[in-house]
LOROGU-483358 format. One record per residue (C-alpha): residue in one letter; residue number from 0; x, y, z. Coordinates in steps of 0.02 Angstrom, whole numbers. Each point is the difference from the previous one (the first is absolute). Example, Ala and Ser with C-alpha at 12.3 -4.5 7.8 and 13.67 -1.06 7.14 Angstrom:
2
res=A n=0 c1=615 c2=-225 c3=390
res=S n=1 c1=69 c2=172 c3=-33
***
This chain:
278
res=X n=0 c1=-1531 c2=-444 c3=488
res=X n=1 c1=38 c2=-7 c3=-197
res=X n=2 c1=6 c2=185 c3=-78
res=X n=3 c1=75 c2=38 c3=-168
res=X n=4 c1=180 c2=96 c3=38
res=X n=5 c1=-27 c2=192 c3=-42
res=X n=6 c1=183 c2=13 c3=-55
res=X n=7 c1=85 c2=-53 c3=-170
res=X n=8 c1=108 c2=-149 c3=99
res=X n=9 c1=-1 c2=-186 c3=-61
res=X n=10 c1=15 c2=-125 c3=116
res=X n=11 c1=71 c2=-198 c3=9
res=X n=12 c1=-20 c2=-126 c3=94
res=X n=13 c1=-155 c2=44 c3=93
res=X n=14 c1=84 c2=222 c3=66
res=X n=15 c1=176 c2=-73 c3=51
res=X n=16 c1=71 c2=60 c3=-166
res=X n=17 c1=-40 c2=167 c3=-27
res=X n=18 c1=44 c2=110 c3=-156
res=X n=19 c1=-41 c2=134 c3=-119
res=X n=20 c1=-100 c2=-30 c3=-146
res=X n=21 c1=164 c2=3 c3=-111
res=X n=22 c1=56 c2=-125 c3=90
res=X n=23 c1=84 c2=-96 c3=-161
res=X n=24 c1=137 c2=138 c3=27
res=X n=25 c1=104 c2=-112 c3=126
res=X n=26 c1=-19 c2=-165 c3=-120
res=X n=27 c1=92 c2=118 c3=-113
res=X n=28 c1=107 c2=67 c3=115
res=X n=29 c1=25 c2=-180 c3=56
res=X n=30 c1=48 c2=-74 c3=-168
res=X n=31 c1=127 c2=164 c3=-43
res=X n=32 c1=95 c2=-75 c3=151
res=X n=33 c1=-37 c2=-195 c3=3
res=X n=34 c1=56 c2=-21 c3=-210
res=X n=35 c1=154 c2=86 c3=36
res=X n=36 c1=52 c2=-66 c3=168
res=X n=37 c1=-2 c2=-155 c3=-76
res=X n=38 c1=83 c2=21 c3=-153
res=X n=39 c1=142 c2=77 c3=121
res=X n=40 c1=16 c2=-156 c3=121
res=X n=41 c1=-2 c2=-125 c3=-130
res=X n=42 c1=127 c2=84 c3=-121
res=X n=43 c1=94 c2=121 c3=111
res=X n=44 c1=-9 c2=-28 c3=179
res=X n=45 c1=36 c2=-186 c3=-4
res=X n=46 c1=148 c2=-2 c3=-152
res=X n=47 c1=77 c2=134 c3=119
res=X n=48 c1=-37 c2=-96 c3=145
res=X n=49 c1=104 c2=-154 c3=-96
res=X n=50 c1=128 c2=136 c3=-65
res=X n=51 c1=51 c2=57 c3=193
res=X n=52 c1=24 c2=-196 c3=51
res=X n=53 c1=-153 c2=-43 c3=91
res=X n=54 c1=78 c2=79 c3=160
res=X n=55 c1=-69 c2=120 c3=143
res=X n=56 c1=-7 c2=154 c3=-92
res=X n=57 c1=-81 c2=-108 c3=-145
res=X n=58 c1=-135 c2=-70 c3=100
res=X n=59 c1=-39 c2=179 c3=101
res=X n=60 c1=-11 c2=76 c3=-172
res=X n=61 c1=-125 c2=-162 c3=-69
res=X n=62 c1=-108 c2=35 c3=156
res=X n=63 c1=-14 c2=184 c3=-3
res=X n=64 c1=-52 c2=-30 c3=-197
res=X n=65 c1=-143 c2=-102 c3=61
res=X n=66 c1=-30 c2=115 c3=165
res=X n=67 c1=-17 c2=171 c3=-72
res=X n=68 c1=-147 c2=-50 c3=-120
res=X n=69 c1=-83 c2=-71 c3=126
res=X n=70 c1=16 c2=142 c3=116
res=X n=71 c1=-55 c2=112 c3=-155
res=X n=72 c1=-156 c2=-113 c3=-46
res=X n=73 c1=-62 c2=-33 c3=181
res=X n=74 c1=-17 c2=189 c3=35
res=X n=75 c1=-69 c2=44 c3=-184
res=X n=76 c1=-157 c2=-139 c3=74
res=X n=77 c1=1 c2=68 c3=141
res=X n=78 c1=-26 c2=189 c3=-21
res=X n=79 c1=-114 c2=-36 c3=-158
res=X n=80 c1=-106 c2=-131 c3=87
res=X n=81 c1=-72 c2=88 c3=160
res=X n=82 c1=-101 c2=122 c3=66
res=X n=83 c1=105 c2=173 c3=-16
res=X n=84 c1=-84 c2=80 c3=154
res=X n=85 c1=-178 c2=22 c3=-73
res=X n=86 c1=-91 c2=94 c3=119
res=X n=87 c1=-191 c2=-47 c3=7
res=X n=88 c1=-125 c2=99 c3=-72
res=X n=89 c1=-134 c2=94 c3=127
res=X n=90 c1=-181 c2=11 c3=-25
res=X n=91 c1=-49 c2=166 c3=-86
res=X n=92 c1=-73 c2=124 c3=132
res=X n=93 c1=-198 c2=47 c3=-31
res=X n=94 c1=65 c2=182 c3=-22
res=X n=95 c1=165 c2=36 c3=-77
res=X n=96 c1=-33 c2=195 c3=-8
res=X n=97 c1=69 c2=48 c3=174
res=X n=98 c1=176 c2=-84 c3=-46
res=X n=99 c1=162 c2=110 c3=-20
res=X n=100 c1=74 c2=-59 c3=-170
res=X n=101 c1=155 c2=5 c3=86
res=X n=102 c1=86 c2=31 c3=193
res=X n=103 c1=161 c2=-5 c3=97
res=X n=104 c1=65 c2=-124 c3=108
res=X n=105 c1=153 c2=-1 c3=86
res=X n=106 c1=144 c2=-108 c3=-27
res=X n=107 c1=180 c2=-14 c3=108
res=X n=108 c1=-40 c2=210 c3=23
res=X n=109 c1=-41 c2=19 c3=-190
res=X n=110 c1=-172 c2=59 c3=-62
res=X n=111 c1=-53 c2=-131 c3=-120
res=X n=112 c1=-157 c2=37 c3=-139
res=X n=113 c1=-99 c2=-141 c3=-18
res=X n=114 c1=-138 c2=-12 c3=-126
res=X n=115 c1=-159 c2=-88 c3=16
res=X n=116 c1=-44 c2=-142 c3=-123
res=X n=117 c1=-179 c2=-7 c3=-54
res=X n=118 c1=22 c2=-187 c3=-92
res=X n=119 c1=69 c2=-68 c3=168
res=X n=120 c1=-68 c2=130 c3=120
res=X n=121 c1=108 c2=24 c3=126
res=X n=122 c1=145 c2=146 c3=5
res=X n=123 c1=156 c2=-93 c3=-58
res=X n=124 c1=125 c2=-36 c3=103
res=X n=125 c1=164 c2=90 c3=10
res=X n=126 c1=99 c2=-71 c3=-152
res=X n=127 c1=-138 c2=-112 c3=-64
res=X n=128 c1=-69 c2=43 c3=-177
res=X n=129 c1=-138 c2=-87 c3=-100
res=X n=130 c1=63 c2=-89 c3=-130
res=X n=131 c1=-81 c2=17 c3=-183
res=X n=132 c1=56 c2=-163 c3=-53
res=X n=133 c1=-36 c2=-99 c3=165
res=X n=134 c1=-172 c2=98 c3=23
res=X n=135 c1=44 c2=-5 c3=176
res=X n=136 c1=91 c2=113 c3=138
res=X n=137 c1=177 c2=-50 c3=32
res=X n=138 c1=76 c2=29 c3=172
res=X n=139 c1=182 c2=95 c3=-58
res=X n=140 c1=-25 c2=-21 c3=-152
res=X n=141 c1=172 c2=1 c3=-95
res=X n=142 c1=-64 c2=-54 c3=-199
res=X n=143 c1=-99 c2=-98 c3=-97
res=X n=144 c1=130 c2=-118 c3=-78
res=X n=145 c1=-37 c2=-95 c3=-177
res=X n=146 c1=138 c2=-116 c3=6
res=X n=147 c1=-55 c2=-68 c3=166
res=X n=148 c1=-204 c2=2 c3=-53
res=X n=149 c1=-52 c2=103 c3=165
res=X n=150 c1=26 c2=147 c3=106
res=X n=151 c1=151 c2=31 c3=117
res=X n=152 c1=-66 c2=60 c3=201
res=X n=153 c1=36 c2=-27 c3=166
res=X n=154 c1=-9 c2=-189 c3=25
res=X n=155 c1=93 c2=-59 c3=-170
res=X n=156 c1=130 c2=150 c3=-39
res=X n=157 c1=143 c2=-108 c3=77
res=X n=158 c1=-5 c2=-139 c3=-93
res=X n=159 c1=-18 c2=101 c3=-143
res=X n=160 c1=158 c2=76 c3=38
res=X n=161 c1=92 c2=-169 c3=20
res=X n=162 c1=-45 c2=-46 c3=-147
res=X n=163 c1=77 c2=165 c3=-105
res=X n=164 c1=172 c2=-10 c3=134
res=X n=165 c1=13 c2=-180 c3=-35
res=X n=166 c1=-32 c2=-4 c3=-190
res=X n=167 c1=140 c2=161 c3=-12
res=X n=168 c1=102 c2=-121 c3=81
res=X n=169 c1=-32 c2=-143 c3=-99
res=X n=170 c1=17 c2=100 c3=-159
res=X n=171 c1=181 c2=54 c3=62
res=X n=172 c1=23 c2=-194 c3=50
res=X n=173 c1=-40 c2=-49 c3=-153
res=X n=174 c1=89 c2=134 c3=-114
res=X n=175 c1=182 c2=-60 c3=100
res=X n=176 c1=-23 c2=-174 c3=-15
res=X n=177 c1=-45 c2=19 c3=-175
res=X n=178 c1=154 c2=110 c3=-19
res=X n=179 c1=120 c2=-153 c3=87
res=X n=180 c1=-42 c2=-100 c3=-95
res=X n=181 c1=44 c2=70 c3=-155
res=X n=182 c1=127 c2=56 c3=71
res=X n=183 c1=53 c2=-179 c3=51
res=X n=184 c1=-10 c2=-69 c3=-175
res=X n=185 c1=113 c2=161 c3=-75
res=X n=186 c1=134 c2=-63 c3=128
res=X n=187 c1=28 c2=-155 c3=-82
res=X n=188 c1=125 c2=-34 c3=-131
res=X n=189 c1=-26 c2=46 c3=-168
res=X n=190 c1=-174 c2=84 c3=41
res=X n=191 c1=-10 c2=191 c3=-8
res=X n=192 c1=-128 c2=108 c3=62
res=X n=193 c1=-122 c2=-3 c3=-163
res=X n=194 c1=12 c2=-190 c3=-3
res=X n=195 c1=-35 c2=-16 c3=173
res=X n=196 c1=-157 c2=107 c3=-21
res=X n=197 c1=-51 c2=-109 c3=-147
res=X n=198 c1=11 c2=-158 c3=118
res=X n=199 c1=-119 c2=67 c3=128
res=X n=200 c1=-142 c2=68 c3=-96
res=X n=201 c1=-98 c2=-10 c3=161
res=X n=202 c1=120 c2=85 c3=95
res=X n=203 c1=-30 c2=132 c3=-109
res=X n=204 c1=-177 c2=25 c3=-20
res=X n=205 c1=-27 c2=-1 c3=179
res=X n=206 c1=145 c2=148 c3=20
res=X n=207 c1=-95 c2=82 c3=-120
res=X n=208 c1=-164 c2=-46 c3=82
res=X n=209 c1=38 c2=57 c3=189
res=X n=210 c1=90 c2=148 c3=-60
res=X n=211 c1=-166 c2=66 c3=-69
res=X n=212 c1=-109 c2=-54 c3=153
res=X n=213 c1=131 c2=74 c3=112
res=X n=214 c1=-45 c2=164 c3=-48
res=X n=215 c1=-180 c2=-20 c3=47
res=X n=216 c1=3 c2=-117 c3=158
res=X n=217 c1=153 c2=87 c3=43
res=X n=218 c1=-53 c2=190 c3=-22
res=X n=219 c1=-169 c2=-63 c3=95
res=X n=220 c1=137 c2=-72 c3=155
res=X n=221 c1=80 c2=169 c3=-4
res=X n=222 c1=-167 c2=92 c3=14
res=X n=223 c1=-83 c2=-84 c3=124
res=X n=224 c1=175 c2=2 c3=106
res=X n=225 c1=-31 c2=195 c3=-17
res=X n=226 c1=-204 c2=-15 c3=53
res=X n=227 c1=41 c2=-108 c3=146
res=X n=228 c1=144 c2=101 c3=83
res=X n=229 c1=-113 c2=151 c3=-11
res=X n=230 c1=-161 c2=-93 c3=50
res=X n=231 c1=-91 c2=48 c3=-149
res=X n=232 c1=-130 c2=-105 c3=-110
res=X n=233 c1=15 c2=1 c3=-184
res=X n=234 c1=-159 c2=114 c3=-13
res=X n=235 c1=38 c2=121 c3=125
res=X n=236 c1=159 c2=24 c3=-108
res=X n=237 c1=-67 c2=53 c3=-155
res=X n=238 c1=-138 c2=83 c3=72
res=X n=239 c1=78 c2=111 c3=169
res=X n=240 c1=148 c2=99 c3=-15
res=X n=241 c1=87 c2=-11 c3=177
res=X n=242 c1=123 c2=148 c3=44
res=X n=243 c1=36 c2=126 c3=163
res=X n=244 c1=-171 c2=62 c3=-7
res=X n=245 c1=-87 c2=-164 c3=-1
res=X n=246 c1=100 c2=-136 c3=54
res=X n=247 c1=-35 c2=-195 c3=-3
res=X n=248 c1=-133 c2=-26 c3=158
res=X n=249 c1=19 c2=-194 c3=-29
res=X n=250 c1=216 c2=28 c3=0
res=X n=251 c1=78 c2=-113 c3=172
res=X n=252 c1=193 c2=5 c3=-80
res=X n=253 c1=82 c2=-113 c3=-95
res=X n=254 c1=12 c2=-152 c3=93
res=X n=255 c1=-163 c2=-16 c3=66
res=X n=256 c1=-109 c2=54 c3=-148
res=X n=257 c1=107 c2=-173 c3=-58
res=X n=258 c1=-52 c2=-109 c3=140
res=X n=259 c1=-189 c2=68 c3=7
res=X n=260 c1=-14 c2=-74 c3=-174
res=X n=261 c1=98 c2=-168 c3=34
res=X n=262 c1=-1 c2=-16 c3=184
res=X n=263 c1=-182 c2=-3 c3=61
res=X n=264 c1=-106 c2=-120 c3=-17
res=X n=265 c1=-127 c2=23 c3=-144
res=X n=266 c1=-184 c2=43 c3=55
res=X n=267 c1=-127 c2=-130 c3=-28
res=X n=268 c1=-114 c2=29 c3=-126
res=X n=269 c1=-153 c2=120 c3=28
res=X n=270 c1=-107 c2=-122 c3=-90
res=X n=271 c1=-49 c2=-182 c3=-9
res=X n=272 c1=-1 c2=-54 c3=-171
res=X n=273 c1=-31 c2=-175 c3=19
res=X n=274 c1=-153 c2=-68 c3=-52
res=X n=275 c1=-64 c2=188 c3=22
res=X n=276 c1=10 c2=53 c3=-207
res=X n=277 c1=-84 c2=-41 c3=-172
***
């Protein structure tokens, strides 16, 4: 049956896309990669592609120019297009005054406080917080992230990292290229180094460009590297203070807190969107 959606989501095309209601964040985010992609295939990536004789190395390096963004734009869709792990709301109880604000659950031998949420009513989840922006509870929750329009959770937190690993990379990529092939032109005759820079314009601005994104897609890569070796969200982060006395309940070592985020399948969605909102 229709029902209007209690949340602050927008949908498209009929619940399979779903997003937050900032979702014009990703076109941006979308357009501060597409413009200058391009401008770096058509005037770097293929003059250095002619400068290093069209052979093996030359083509690897054309196709990785053309894979990277594409690896970096399918996983910014991705993670900003689908349900985060929005756990559905409960009817409200005909008498709310018997329930504990608050109890403990146990998790992996850890006493876990979980609160209970009077706009979804239910206790939350270990790990899942209700999101102000989203209007919604979040199954481990991470953040609420503008330049992807919605909420990183459960179900879309490893494409979101994909998409910061992959655009570090293609910001390094990018920056080296850009630096051969000024390089290239300051190696022939009769061309210094300020000449050669002169000749490459777009060389330059995207050195320039990359160098300033690197230090926030990059400093996000090293941060989340941190947050996933120790099994910890974003949230619990800033908010818990794990030491000796109260150590990480949700902590398996490195290696596996790595694989339960990229090697498990990702849980189906708690709710059926489709045809089900207004």
């Amino acid at each position: 049956d229709d029902r209007k959606w209690p949340g602050n989501e927008t949908f498209f095309c009929n619940g399979q896309c779903v997003t937050g209601p900032n979702y014009w964040g990703i076109v941006g985010t979308a357009f501060l990669i597409l413009v200058p992609v391009a401008i770096f295939v058509a005037l770097v990536a293929f003059p250095l592609f002619e400068e290093l004789g069209r052979g093996p190395g030359a083509a690897v390096l054309l196709a990785v120019s053309f894979a990277l963004p594409c690896v970096s734009m399918a996983s910014l869709f991705c993670s900003g297009c689908m349900d985060p792990g929005i756990i559905p709301r409960h009817p409200p109880p005909a008498n709310t005054e018997h329930i504990a604000r608050t109890r403990n659950v146990e998790v992996n031998g850890h006493m876990v406080l979980v609160r209970y949420n009077e706009t979804c009513n239910f206790y939350q989840p270990p790990r899942a917080h209700h999101c102000s922006v989203l209007n919604d509870c979040i199954e481990r929750f991470d953040h609420y992230c503008p330049w992807v329009g919605t909420t990183i959770g459960k179900r879309n937190y490893r494409f979101y990292l994909v998409f910061v690993f992959s655009s570090s990379l293609l910001c390094i990529f990018t920056f080296a290229c850009s630096a051969c092939l000024v390089k290239a032109r300051a190696d022939q005759p009769d061309v210094g180094v300020m000449e050669a820079m002169r000749k490459e314009p777009a060389a330059m601005f995207m050195m320039a460009y990359v160098f300033i994104g690197f230090w926030f897609v990059g400093g996000l890569s090293g941060f989340h590297i941190y947050l996933l070796s120790k099994n910890q969200t974003t949230y619990e982060n800033i908010r818990y203070s794990y030491d000796s006395a109260y150590s990480n309940p949700y902590n398996k070592g490195c290696l596996r807190n790595w694989a339960e985020v990229f090697c498990v399948p990702i849980p189906p969605s708690q709710i059926k969107f489709k045809g089900n909102v207004l």
